[in-house]
VOPA-227659 format. One line per field, with one value per atom (N, C-alpha, C): residue number from 1; residue in one letter; atom name; x, y, z. Coordinates in nm, 4 decimals. Layout:
N
nr	(NUM  ...);
rest	(a  ...);
atom	(CA  ...);
east	(X  ...);
north	(Y  ...);
up	(Z  ...);
//
This chain:
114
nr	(1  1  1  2  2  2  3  3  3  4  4  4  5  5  5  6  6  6  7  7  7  8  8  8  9  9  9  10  10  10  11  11  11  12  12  12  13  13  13  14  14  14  15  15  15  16  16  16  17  17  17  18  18  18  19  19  19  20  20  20  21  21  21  22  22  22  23  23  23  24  24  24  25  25  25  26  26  26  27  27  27  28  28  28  29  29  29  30  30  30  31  31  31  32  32  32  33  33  33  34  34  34  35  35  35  36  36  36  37  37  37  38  38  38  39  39  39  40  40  40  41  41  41  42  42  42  43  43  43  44  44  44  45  45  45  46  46  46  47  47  47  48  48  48  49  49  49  50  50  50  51  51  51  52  52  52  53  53  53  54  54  54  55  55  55  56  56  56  57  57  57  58  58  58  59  59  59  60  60  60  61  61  61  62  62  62  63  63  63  64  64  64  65  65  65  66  66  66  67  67  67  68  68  68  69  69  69  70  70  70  71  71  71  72  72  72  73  73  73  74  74  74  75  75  75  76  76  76  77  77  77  78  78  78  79  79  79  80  80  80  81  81  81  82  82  82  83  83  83  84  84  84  85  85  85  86  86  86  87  87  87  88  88  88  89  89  89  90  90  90  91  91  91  92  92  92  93  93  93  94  94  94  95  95  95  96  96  96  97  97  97  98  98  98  99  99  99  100  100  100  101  101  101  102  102  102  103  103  103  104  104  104  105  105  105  106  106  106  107  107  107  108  108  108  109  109  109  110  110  110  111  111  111  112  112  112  113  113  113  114  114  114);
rest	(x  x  x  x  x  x  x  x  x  x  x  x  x  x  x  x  x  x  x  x  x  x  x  x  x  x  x  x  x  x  x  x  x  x  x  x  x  x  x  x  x  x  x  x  x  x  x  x  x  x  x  x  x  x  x  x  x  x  x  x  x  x  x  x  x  x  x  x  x  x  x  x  x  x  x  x  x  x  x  x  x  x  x  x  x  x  x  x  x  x  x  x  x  x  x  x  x  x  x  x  x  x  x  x  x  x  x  x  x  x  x  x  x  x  x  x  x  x  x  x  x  x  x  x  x  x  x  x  x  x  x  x  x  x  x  x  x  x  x  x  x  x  x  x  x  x  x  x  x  x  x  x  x  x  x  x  x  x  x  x  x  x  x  x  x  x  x  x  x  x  x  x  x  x  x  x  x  x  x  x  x  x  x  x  x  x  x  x  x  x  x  x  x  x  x  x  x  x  x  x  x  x  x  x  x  x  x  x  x  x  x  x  x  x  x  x  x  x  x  x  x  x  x  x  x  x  x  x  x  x  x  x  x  x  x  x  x  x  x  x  x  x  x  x  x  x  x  x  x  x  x  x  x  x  x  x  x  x  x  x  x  x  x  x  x  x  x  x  x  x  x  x  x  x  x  x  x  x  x  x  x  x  x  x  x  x  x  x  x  x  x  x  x  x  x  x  x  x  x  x  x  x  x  x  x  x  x  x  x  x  x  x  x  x  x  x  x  x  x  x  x  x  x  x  x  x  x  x  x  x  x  x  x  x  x  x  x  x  x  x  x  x);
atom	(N  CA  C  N  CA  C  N  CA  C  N  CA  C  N  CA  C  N  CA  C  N  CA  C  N  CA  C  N  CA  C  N  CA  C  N  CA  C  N  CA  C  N  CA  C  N  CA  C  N  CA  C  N  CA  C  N  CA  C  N  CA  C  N  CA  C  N  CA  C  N  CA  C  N  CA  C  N  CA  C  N  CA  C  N  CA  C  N  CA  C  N  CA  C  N  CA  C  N  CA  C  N  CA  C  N  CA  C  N  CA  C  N  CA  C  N  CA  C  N  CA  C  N  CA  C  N  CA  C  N  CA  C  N  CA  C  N  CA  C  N  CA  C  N  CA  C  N  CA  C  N  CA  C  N  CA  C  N  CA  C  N  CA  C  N  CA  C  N  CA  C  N  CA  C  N  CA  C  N  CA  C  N  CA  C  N  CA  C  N  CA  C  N  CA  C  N  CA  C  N  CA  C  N  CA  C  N  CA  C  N  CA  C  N  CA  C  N  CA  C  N  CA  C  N  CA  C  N  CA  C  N  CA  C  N  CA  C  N  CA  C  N  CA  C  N  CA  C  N  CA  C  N  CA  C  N  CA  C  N  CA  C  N  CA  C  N  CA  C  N  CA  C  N  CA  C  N  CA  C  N  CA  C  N  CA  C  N  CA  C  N  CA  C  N  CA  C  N  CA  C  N  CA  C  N  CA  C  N  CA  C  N  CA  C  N  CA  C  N  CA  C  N  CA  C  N  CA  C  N  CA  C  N  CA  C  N  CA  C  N  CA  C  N  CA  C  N  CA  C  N  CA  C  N  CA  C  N  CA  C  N  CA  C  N  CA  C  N  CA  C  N  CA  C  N  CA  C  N  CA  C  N  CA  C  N  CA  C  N  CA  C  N  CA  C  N  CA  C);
east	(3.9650  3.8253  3.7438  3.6060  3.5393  3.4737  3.4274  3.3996  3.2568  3.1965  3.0446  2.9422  2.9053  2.8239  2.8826  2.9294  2.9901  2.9925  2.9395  2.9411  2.8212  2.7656  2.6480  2.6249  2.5279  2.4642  2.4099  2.5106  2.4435  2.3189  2.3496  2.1929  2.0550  2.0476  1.9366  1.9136  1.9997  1.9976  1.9988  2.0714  2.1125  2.0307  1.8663  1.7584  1.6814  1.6946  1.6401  1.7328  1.8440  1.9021  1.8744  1.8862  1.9164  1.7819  1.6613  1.5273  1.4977  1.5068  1.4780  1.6024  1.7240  1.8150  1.8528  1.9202  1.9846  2.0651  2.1016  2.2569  2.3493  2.4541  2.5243  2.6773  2.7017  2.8110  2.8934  2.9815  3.1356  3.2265  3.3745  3.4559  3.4576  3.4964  3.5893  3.4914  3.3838  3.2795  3.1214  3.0413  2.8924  2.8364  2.7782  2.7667  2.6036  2.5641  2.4163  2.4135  2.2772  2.2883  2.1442  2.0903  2.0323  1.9827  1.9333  1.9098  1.8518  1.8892  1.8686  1.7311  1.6682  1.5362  1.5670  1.7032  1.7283  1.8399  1.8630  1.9780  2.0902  2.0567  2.1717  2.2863  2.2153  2.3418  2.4182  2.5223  2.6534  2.6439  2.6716  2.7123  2.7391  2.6419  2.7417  2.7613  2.8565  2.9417  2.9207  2.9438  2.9476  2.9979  3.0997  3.1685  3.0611  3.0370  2.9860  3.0912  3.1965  3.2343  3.2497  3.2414  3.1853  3.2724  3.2211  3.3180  3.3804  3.2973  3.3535  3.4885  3.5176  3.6343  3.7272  3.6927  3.7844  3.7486  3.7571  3.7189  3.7195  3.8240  3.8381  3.8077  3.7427  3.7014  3.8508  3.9083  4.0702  4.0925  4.0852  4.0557  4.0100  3.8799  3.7843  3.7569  3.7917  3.8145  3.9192  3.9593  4.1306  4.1306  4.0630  4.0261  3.8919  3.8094  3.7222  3.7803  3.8613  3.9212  3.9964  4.0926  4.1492  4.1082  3.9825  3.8889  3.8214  3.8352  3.7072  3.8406  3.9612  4.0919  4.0785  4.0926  4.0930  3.9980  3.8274  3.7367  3.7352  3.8061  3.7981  3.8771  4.0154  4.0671  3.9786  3.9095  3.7930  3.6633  3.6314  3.4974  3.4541  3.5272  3.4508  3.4334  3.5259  3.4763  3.3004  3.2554  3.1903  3.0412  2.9148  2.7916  2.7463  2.6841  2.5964  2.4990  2.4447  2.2747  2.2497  2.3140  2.3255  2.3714  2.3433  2.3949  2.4561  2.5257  2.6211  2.6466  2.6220  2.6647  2.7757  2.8930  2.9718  3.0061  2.9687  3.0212  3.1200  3.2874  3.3750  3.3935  3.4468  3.4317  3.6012  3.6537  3.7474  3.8997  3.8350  3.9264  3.9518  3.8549  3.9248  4.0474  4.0065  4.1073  4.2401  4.2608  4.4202  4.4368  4.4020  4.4929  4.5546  4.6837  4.7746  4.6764  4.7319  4.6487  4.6632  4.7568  4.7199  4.6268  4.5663  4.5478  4.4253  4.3396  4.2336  4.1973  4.2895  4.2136  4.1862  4.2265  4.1765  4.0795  4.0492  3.9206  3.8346  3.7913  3.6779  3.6703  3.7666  3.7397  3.7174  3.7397  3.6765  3.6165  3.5463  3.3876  3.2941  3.2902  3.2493  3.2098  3.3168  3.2644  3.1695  3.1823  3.1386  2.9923  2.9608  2.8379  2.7198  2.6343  2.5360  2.4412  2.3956  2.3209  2.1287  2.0808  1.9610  1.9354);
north	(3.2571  3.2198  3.3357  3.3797  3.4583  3.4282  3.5361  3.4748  3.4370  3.3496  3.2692  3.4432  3.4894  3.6131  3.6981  3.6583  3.6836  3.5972  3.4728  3.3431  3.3485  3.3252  3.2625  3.1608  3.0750  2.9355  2.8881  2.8952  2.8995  2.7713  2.6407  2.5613  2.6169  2.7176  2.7805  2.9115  2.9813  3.1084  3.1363  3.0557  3.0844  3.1112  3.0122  3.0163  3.1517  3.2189  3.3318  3.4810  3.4336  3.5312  3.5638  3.4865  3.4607  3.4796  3.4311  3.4748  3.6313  3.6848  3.7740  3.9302  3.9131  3.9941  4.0706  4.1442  4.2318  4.1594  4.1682  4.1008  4.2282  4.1741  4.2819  4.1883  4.1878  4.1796  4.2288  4.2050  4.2551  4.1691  4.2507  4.1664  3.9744  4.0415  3.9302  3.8236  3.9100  3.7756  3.8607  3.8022  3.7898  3.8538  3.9518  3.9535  3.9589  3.9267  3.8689  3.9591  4.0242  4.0564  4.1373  4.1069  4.1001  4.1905  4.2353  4.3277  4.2013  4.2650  4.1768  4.2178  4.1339  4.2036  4.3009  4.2672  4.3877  4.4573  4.5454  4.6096  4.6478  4.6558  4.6517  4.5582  4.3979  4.2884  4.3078  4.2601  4.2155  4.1702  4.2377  4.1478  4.0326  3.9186  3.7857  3.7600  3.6701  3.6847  3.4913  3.4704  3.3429  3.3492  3.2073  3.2563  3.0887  3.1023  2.9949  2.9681  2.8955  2.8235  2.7370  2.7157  2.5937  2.5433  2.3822  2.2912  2.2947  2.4287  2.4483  2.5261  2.6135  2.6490  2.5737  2.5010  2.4169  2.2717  2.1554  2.0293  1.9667  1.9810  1.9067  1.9652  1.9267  1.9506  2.0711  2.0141  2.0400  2.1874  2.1713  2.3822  2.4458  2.3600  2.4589  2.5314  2.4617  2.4803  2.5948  2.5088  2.6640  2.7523  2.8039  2.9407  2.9824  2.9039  2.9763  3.0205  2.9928  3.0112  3.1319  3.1313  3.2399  3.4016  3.3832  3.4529  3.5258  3.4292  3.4781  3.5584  3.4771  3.5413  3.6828  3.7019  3.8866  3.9340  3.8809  3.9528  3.9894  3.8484  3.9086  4.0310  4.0642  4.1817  4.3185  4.3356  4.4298  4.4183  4.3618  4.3672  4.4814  4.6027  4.7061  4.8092  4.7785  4.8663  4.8647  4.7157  4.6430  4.7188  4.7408  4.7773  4.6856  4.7453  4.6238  4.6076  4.4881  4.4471  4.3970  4.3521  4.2532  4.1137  4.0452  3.9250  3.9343  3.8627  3.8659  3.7663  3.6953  3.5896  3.6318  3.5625  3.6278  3.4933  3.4943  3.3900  3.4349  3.3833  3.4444  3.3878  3.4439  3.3914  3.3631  3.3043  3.2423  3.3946  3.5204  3.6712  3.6106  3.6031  3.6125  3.5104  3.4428  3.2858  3.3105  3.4186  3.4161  3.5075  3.6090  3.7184  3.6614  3.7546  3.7206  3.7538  3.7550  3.7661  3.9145  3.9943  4.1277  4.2155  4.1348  4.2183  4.1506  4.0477  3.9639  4.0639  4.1160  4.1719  4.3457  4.3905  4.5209  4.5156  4.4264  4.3994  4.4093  4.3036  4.2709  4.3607  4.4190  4.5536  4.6678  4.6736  4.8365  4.8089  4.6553  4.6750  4.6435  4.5773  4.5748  4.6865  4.7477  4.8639  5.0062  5.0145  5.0806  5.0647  4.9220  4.8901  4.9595  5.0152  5.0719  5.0101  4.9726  4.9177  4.9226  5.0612  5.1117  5.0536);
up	(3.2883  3.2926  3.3492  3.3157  3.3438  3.4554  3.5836  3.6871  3.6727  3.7272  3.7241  3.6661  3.7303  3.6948  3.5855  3.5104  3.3957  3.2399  3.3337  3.2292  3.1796  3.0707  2.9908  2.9498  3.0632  3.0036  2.8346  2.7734  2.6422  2.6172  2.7054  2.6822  2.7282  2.8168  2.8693  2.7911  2.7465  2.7068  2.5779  2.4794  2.3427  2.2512  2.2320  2.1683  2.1952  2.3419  2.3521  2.2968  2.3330  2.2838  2.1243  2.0379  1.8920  1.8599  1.9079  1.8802  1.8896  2.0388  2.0506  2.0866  2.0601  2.0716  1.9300  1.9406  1.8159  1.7942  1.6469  1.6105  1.5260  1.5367  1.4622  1.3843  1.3175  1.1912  1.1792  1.1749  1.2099  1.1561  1.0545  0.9885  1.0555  1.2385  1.2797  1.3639  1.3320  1.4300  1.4145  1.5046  1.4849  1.5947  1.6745  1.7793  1.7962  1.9199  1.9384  2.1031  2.1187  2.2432  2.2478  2.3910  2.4801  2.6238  2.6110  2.7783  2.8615  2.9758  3.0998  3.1726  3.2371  3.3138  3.4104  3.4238  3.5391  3.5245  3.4931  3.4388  3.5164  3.6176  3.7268  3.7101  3.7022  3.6952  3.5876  3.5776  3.5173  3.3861  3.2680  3.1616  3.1761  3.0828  3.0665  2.9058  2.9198  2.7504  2.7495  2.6320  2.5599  2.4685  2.4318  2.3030  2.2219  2.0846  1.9887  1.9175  1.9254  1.8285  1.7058  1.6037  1.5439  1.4479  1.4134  1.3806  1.2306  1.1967  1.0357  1.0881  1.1462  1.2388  1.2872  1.4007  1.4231  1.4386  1.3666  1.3788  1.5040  1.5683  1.6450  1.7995  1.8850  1.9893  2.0754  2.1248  2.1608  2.1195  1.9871  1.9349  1.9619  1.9691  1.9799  2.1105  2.2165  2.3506  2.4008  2.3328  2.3289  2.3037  2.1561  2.1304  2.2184  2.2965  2.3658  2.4780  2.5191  2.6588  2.5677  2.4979  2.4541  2.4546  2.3924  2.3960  2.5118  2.6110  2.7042  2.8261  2.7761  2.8859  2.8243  2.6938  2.6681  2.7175  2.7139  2.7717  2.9228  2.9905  3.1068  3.1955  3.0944  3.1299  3.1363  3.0619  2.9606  3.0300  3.1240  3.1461  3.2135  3.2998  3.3189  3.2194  3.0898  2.9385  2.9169  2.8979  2.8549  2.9363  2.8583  2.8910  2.9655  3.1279  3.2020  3.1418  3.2115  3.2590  3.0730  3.0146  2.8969  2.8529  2.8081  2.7556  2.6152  2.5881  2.4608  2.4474  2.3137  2.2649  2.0886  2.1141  1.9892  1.9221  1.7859  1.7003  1.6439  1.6620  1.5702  1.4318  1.3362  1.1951  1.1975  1.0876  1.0492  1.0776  1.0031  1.0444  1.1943  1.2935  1.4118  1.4843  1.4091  1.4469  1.4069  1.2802  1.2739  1.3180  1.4361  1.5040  1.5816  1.6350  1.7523  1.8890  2.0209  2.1034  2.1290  2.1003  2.1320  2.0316  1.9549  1.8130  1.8862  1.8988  1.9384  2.0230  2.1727  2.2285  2.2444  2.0953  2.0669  1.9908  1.9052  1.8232  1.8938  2.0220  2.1069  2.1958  2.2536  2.3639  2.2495  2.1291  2.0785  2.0299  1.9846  1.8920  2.0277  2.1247  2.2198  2.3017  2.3025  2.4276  2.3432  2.1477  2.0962  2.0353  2.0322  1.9996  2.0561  1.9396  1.9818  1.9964  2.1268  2.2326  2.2155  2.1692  2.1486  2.0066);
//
């Protein structure tokens, strides 16, 4: 689990992000992101799941946690003082977990930010 200052409230945050953030496209997922008012703080990450993915609640949970366990190895790669919201697409659901977490630490830490 990612520690609290790392987490993203997606009911407070998501509409702003997606309104007013960059997005970017990528084989294995969607990425959405955000500068912070203050650039100092901490990246926070969110993963969007959805039910065309996995039906059933139980999955869907699982692969978010999956997910957010690789990110949290990776988080001093990762650009501060941003928010990130990542929708993964169906590519990401069938990697193994070591393959999952070279995808997200090298499109992550390479994304051009400006």
């Amino acid at each position: 689990m990612l520690p609290r200052q790392h987490r993203l409230p997606l009911r407070k945050e998501r509409h702003r992000i997606e309104q007013n953030g960059l997005v970017r496209s990528f084989p294995h997922f969607t990425l959405y992101f955000l500068k912070r008012d203050d650039p100092s703080l901490p990246s926070r990450f969110a993963i969007l799941v959805s039910k065309k993915l996995f039906p059933k609640a139980v999955d869907r949970n699982l692969f978010r946690r999956r997910v957010l366990h690789q990110l949290h190895g990776s988080l001093p790669l990762f650009h501060s003082g941003y928010d990130f919201l990542i929708i993964p697409r169906a590519k990401l659901t069938q990697l193994k977990t070591s393959e999952l977490k070279k995808v997200l630490t090298n499109t992550l830490s390479i994304v051009k930010i400006d």
